[in-house]
Structure formats: structure tokens, C-alpha cells
C-alpha positions as CSV (number, residue, x, y, z in Angstrom):
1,X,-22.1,7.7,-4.2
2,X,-24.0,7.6,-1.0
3,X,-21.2,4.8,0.3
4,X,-18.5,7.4,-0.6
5,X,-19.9,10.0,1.1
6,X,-20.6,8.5,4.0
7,X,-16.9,6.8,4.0
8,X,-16.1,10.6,3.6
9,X,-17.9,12.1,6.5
10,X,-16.4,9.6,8.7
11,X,-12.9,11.3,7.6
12,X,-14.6,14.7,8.4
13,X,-15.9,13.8,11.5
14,X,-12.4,12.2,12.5
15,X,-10.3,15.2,11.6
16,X,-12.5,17.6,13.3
17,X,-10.9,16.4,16.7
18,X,-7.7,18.2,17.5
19,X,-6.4,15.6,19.7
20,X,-6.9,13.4,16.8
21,X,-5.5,15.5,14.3
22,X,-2.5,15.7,16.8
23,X,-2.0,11.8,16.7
24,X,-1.9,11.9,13.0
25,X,0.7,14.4,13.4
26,X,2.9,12.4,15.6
27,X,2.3,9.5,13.3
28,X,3.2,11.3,10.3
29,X,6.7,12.6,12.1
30,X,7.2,9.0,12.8
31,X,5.4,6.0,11.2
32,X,5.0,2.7,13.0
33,X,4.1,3.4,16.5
34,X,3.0,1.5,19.8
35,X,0.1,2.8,22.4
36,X,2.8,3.5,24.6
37,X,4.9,5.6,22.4
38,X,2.1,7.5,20.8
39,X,0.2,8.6,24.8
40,X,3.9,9.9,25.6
41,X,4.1,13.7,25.6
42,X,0.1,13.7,25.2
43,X,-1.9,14.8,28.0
44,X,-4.4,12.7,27.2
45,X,-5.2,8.6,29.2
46,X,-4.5,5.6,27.8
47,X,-8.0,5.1,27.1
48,X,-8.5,8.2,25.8
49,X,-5.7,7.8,23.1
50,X,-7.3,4.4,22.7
51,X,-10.4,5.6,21.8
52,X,-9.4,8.2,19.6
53,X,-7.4,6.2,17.8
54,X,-10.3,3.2,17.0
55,X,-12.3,6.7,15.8
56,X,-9.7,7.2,13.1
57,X,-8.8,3.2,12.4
58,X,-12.6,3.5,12.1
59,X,-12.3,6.2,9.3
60,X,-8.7,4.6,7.6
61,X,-7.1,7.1,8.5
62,X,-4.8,4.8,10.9
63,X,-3.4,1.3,10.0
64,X,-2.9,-1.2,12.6
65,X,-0.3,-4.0,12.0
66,X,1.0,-6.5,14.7
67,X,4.2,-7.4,15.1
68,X,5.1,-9.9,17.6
69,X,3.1,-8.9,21.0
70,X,3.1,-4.9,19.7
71,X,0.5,-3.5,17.9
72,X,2.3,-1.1,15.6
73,X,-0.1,2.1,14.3
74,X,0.8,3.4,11.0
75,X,-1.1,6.7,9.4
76,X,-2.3,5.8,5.6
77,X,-3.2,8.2,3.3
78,X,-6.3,6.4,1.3
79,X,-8.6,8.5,2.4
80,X,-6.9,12.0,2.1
81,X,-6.1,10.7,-1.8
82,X,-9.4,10.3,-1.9
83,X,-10.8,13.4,-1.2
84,X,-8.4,15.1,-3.2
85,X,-9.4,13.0,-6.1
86,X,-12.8,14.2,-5.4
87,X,-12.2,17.9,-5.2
88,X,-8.7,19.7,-5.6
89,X,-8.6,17.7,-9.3
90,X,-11.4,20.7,-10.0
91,X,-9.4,23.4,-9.1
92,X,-5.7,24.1,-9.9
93,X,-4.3,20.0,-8.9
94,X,-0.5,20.6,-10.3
95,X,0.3,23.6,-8.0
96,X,-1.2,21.7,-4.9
97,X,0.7,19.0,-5.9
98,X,3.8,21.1,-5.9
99,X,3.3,21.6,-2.5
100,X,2.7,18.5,-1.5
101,X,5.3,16.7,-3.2
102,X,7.5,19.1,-0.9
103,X,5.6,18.4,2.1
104,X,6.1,15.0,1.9
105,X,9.9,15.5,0.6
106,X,10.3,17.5,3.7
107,X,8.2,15.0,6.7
108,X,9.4,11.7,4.7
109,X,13.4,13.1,5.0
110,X,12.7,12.5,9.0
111,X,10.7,9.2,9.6
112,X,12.9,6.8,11.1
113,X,10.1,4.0,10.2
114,X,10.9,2.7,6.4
115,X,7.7,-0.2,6.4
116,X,5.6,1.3,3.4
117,X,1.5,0.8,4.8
118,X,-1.4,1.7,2.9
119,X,-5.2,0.4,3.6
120,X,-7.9,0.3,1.3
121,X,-11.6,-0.9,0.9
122,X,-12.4,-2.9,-2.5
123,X,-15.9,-3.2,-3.2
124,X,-15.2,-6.8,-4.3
125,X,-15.0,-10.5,-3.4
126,X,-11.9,-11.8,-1.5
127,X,-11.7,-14.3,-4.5
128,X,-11.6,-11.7,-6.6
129,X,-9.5,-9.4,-5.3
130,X,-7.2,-12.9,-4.8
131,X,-7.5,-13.3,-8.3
132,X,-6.3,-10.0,-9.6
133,X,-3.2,-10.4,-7.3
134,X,-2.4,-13.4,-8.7
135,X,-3.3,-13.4,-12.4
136,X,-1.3,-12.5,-15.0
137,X,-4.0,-11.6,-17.0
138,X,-5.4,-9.5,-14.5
139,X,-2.4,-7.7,-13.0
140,X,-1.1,-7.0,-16.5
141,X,-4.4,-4.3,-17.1
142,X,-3.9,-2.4,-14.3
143,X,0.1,-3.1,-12.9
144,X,1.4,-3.8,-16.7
145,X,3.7,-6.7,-15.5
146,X,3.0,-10.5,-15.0
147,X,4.0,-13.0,-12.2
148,X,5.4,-16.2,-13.6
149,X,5.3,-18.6,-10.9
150,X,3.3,-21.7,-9.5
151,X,2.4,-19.3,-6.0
152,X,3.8,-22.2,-4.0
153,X,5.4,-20.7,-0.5
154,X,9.5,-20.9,-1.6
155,X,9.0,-21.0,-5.2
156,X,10.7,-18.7,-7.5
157,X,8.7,-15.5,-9.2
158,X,9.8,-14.2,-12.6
159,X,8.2,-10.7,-13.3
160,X,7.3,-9.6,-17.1
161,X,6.8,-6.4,-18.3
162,X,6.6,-6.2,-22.0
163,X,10.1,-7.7,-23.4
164,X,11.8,-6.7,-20.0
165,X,12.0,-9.6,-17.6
166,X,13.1,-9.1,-14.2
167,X,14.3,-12.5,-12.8
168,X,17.2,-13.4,-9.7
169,X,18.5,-15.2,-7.0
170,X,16.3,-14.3,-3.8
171,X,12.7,-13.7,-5.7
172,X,10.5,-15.9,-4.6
173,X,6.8,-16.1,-2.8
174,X,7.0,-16.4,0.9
175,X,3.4,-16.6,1.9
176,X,0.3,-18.0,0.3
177,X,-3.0,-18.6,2.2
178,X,-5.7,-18.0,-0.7
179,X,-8.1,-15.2,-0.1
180,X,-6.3,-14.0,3.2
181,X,-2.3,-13.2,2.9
182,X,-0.1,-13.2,-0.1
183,X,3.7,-12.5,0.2
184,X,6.6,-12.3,-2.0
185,X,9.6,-10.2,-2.3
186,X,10.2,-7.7,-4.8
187,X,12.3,-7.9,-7.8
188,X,15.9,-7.6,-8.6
189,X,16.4,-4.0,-10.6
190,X,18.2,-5.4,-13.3
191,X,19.6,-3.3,-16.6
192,X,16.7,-3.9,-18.8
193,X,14.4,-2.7,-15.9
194,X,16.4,0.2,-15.6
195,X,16.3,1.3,-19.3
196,X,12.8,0.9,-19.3
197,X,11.8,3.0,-17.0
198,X,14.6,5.4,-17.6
199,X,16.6,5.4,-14.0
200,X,19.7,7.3,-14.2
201,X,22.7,5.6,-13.8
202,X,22.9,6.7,-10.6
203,X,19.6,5.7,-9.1
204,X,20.0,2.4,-10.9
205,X,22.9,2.0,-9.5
206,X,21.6,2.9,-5.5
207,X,18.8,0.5,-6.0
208,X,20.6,-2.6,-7.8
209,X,23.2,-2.4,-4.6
210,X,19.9,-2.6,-2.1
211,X,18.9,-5.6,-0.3
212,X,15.6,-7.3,-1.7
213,X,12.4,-6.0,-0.1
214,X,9.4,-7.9,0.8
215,X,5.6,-7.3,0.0
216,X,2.4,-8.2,1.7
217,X,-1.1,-8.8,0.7
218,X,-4.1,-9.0,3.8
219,X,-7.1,-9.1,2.5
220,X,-10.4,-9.1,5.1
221,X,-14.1,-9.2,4.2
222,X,-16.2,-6.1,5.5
223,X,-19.4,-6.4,4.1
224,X,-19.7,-6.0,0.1
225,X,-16.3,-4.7,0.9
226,X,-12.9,-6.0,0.8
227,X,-10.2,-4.8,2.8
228,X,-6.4,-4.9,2.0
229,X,-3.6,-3.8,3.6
230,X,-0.3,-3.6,1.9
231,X,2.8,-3.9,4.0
232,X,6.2,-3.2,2.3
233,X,9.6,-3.6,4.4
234,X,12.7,-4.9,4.3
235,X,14.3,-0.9,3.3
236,X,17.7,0.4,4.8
237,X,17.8,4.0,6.1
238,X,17.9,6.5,2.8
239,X,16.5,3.2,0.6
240,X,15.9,5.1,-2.9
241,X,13.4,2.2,-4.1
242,X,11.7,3.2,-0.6
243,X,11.2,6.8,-2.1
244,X,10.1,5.2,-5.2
245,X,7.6,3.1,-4.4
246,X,6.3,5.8,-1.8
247,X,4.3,7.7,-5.1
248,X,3.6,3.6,-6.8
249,X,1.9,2.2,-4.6
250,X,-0.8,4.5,-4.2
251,X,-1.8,4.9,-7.8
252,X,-1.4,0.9,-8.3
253,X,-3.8,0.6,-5.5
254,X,-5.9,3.0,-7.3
255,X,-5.8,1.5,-10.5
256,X,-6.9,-1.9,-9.3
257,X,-9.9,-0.5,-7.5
258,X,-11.0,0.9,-10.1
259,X,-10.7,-2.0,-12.7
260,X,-12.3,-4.3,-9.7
261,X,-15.2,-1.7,-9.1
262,X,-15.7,-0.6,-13.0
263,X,-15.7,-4.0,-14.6
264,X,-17.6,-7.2,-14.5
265,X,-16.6,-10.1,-14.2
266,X,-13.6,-11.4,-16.4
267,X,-15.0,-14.2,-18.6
268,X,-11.7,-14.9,-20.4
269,X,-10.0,-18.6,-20.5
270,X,-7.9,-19.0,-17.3
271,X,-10.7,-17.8,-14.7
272,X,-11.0,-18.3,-11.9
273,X,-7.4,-19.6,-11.2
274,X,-7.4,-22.4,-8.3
275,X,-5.4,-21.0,-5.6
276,X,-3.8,-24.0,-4.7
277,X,-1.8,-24.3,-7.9
């Protein structure tokens, strides 16, 4: 508890800074920005935008992801989902999720940035955390689908879940450096998928037609810690599976910390898998 807290008060302390809290605004009206773009319209220095923004990289609340010679600043909602886990679950949680949902219906309907980026800390091993990426076993208890593939960079990737398999031209892993970065894109929404997870006919039909999307894994040692960032792209403008996975992610995430954290150990036939295979 005493790590949670103090995880928690560096939120607090970040938030209490309105020029701060401004940044995270801009961030949330557009995802995915550069130095440049965020100190524009601020009357704040470069150095002072700098240094507000290692404050709240600091305390989660920003992402930073490089892409070519940018460095692209994404806000990620880890730690608000956290305290709200913590506290409004004890008071009246579906009406403040009402409003939320709307909130985010409403600021999501103008972000020109579709890259899905969420950051969070693991108190786990990189091998570990590696392993429950990358075991079917293991991503079956908290994801309830399995990864058939060798994990070879080009390879092809099946995904199982239950009697519905989810297979097609285009899945396949594109990067795999054990313990560090793990890539792949995502799977083809076929019919069976559909069914079982009850889309409409019309929102199968939206995300069936949409290009295949691409996930990342970054995982980085910080103390007993772990962290991992997970980068989704690859969406069109008005991507429905964007939408979809916008509400996904965050509970998968959740769900695997808290298997990693709860549990010791896994003991079963199979473990540890060798990442080279």
C-alpha cells in the first residue's frame, strides 16, 4: 500500500499545477504531440513546458514515444483508473461512469491522433511479464484467447478463443526482442468472432472492411517494477475497432496486473517458455 500511495501522491502533486493540468488538457483535445506543438499558444518557455512535462511523465500521467527524430507526448490514463478504482468504486461508480463514458464520447469524437497509448508499472520481472505476453497458458487466464505461433519476426499468429479461431492473410508477429519489444498485428474480425461477441451486423461489418492494426509491447525494468507501454496504430479516421479497443485495453491491462501481482509463480508444464523459439 505504501508503494501505491506514494505512486498516488505523485499524481496529486502533478495535478495540483495548473499549467500542468493545462498540458493534459491540450493533450487530451489532441493526442500525440511534439515540444513544439504543445509550448504553442502557452505562455510558458520551452524549458518550462519541458520541465512540467518530465513532472507528469514522472507521475504516468504523460507517455513519451519516439517516432523518427520526434518525440511524440501522449496523455495515458493509468493513473486516473487507478484512483478511481481506489475511491469512486465506494460511492455511486455507474452514474460517474455515465458521465464519463460521455466525456470521453464527446473529447475522443475530436482527436485527430488514432495511436491507442497506455503506460503501466508491473510489479514483476521482465521475464515474466515476457512470459505472460507470450504464453498461451498464461494469456488465456486473464485475455481468454491463445497465440498459436512460433514468435518468429514474419511468422503467422492464429488467435483461439474457446471454439472461435480467428486466423488470415496479414496476421503475423513483426517484432520480437525477448524481454524488451514484442509486436504483432491484430486479428482479422471474422464471422465466428463476430457472433461471439455479439457485434451487430453493422459494426461487424465496419470493422471486417478496416485495414489490419498493429500492436506493441515495451517493456523497461524500474526497480521491482516493470514498465510497459502499449502502442496500438495502424486506425483510419472514425476506425470503429479504434472505439472498441479504447474501453479493452485498459481492463486487459488491468487484468494482467493483477494476475502478475496476486499470483506466484506458475509452476505448470511449459514454463518458462524460451524466447527464442
Amino acid at each position: 500500500m505504501i508503494r501505491m500511495d506514494s505512486a498516488m501522491d505523485d499524481v496529486f502533486r502533478a495535478l495540483a499545477d495548473p499549467s500542468r493540468r493545462r498540458l493534459l488538457d491540450g493533450l487530451n483535445e489532441r493526442n500525440g504531440q511534439t515540444l513544439r506543438e504543445l509550448c504553442a499558444g502557452l505562455e510558458m518557455t520551452r524549458q518550462s513546458v519541458s520541465k512540467h512535462l518530465a513532472v507528469l511523465e514522472a507521475a504516468n500521467l504523460v507517455t513519451t514515444v519516439r517516432r523518427g527524430r520526434e518525440k511524440l507526448h501522449h496523455l495515458n490514463a493509468e493513473p486516473i483508473n487507478a484512483i478511481a478504482d481506489r475511491w469512486i468504486t465506494r460511492y455511486d461508480r455507474r452514474r460517474v461512469q455515465l458521465f464519463a463514458d460521455l466525456k470521453s464520447a464527446l473529447e475522443h469524437s475530436s482527436m485527430s491522433d488514432n495511436d491507442f497509448v497506455y503506460t503501466t508499472y508491473i510489479r514483476t520481472t521482465p521475464e515474466r511479464l515476457w512470459q505472460a505476453l507470450t504464453d498461451p497458458e498464461f494469456t488465456q487466464q486473464y485475455w481468454g484467447v491463445q497465440h498459436e505461433t512460433d514468435w518468429r519476426v514474419g511468422s503467422p499468429i492464429t488467435w483461439r478463443m474457446g471454439d472461435v479461431t480467428m486466423a488470415g492473410e496479414g496476421q503475423r508477429v513483426l517484432e520480437h526482442d525477448p524481454y524488451r519489444r514484442l509486436a504483432y498485428t491484430w486479428h482479422v474480425i471474422t464471422p465466428e468472432f463476430a457472433k461471439a461477441v455479439e457485434l451487430s451486423d453493422e459494426d461487424f461489418a465496419a470493422t471486417s472492411a478496416e485495414p489490419l492494426s498493429q500492436v506493441s509491447f515495451d517493456l523497461e525494468p524500474v526497480g521491482e517494477q516493470v514498465k510497459l507501454t502499449v502502442i496500438h496504430t495502424g486506425f483510419e479516421p472514425g476506425s470503429k475497432l479504434r472505439a472498441m479497443i479504447d474501453e479493452g485495453w485498459p481492463q486487459l491491462l488491468s487484468d494482467l496486473k493483477s494476475l502478475l501481482e496476486a499470483k506466484p509463480e506458475p509452476q505448470t508444464d511449459g514454463f518458462p517458455v524460451d524466447p527464442k523459439h
